[in-house]
Each structure stands twice: as C-alpha cells, then as structure tokens.
C-alpha positions as CSV (number, residue, x, y, z in Angstrom):
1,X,-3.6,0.7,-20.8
2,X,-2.9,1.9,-17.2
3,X,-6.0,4.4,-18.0
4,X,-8.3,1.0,-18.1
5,X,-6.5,-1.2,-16.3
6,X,-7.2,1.8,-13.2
7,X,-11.0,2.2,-14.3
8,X,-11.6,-1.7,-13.8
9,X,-9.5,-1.8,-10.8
10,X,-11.9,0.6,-9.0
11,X,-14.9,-0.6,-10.8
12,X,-13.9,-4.0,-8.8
13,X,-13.1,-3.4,-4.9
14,X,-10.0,-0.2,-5.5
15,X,-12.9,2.3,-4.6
16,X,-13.8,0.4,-1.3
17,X,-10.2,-0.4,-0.5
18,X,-8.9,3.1,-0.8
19,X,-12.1,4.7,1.2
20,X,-11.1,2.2,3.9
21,X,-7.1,3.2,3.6
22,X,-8.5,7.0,4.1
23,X,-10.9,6.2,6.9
24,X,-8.4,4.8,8.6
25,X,-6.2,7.2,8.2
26,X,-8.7,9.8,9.7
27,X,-8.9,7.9,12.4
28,X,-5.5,7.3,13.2
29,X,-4.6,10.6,12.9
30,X,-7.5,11.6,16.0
31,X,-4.2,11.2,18.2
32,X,-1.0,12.6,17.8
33,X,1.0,9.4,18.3
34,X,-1.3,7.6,15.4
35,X,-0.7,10.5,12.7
36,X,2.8,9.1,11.5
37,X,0.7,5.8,10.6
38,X,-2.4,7.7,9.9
39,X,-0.4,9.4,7.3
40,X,1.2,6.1,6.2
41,X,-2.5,4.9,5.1
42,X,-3.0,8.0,3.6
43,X,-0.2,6.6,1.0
44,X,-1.9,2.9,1.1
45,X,-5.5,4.6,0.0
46,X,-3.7,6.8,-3.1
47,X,-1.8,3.6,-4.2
48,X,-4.8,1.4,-3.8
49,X,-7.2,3.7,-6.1
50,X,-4.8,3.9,-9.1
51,X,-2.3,0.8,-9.1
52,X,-2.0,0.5,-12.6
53,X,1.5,3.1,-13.5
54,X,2.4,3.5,-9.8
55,X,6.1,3.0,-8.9
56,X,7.6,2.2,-5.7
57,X,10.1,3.3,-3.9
58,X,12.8,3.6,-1.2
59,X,13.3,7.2,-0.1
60,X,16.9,6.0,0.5
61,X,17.8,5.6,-2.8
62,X,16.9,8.9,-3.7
63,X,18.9,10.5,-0.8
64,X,21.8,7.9,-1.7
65,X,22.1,7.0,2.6
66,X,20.7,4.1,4.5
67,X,16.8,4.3,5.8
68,X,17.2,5.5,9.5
69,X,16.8,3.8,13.1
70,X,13.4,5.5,13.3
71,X,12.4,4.2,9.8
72,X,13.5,0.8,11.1
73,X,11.2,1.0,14.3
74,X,8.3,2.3,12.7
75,X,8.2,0.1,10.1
76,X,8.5,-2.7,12.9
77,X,5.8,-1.2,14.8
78,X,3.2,-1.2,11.8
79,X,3.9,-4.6,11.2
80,X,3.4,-5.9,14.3
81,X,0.1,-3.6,14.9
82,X,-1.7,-5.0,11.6
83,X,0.2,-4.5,8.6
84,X,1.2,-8.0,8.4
85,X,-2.5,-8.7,8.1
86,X,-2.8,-6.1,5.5
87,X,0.0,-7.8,3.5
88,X,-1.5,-11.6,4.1
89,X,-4.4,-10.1,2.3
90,X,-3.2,-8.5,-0.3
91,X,-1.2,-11.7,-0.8
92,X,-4.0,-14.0,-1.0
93,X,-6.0,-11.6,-3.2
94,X,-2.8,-11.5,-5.2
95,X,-2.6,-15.2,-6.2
96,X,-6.6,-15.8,-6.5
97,X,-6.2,-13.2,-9.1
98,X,-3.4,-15.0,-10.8
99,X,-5.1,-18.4,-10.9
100,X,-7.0,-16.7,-14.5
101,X,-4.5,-15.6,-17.4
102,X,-7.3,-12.1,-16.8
103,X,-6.5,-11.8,-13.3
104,X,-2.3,-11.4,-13.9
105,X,-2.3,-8.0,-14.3
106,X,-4.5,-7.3,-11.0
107,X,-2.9,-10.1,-9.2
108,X,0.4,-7.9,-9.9
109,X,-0.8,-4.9,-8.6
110,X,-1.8,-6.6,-5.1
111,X,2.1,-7.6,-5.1
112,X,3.2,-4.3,-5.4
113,X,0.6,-2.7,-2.9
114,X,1.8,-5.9,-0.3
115,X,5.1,-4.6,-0.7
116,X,4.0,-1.0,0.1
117,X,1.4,-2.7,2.7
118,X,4.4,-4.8,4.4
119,X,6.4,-2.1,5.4
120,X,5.1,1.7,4.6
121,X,7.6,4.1,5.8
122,X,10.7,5.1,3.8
123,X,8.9,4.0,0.7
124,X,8.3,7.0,-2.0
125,X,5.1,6.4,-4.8
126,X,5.8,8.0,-8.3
C-alpha cells in the first residue's frame, strides 16, 4: 500500500515538490552559512518524494538527552526565514485533501511533512 500510495503521490505534485526541496537546497548550500539549512531541505525533498512509510523523528530520543541550544536557534531561525510559510502550505494542502474520504491518506502525509516542514533540525526520517 505505501508502494502505491508513493506512486500516486508523485504522479500528483511529490515530483515537483521534492525537485523544488533539492533546488533549494543547491542553492542554499552556494554559501557556507546557508548549507546547515541547505542540508535541512535536502531532508524536506527525500520526505516529500516518498511520504507514504516515512517516520519521523527526534534525534533526541535516540540519544536519550535534550535537543541542544544550537538545535533550538536554528530551528528558530528557519522558522522565521520561511519555514512557517512552508508549514502554512502544507497545512492548507493538508485539509483540502481531507475535505474527500480519497484525499485522507494524502491529506495525512502533508501533516507529517508540516511537522518536519515546521521545525527541520533535530528531526531523524526512517
């Protein structure tokens, strides 16, 4: 089921959405301050091209310690450089999607991937 539900995801927009995630990526990463976030959409792109089966989660709870004060300000930073718009999106795509019975399982995914979208760093995907 993830197999399909992945196929259809990039059939409709995933494709786009994750070539945009890696462009901007590239370009963020033309400067040496950018390639912490540059590597941050890196992640975005890989969880927006195959949702469907993706877990996420905190790199703390691996390590068994609290995320870090650099963790904290970089997360803080993204958001307030464009990853609240990011996460805005993916909420409204999120519940348009969930409007049709259809749509709940892709609706979902854009939950998750605002989650990820919201505040990137310290966050594992497996």
């Amino acid at each position: 089921m993830n197999l399909i539900g992945n196929i259809i995801w990039l059939i409709f927009g995933g494709l786009l959405v994750g070539l945009e995630y890696f462009i901007g990526g590239i370009i963020l990463c033309l400067t040496i301050i950018g390639i912490p976030f540059g590597l941050q959409s890196f992640k975005l792109g890989i969880a927006s091209l195959a949702p469907f089966g993706l877990k996420i989660i905190d790199k703390a709870a691996i390590k068994g310690s609290a995320p870090g004060c650099l963790t904290t300000f970089l997360n803080i930073l993204w958001i307030l450089c464009g990853g609240i718009w990011i996460a805005l999106t993916h909420l409204v795509f999120g519940v348009i999607l969930c409007i049709t019975i259809i749509g709940i399982p892709f609706g979902r995914q854009h939950f998750k991937l605002m989650s990820l979208s919201l505040m990137p760093f310290g966050k594992a995907l497996i």
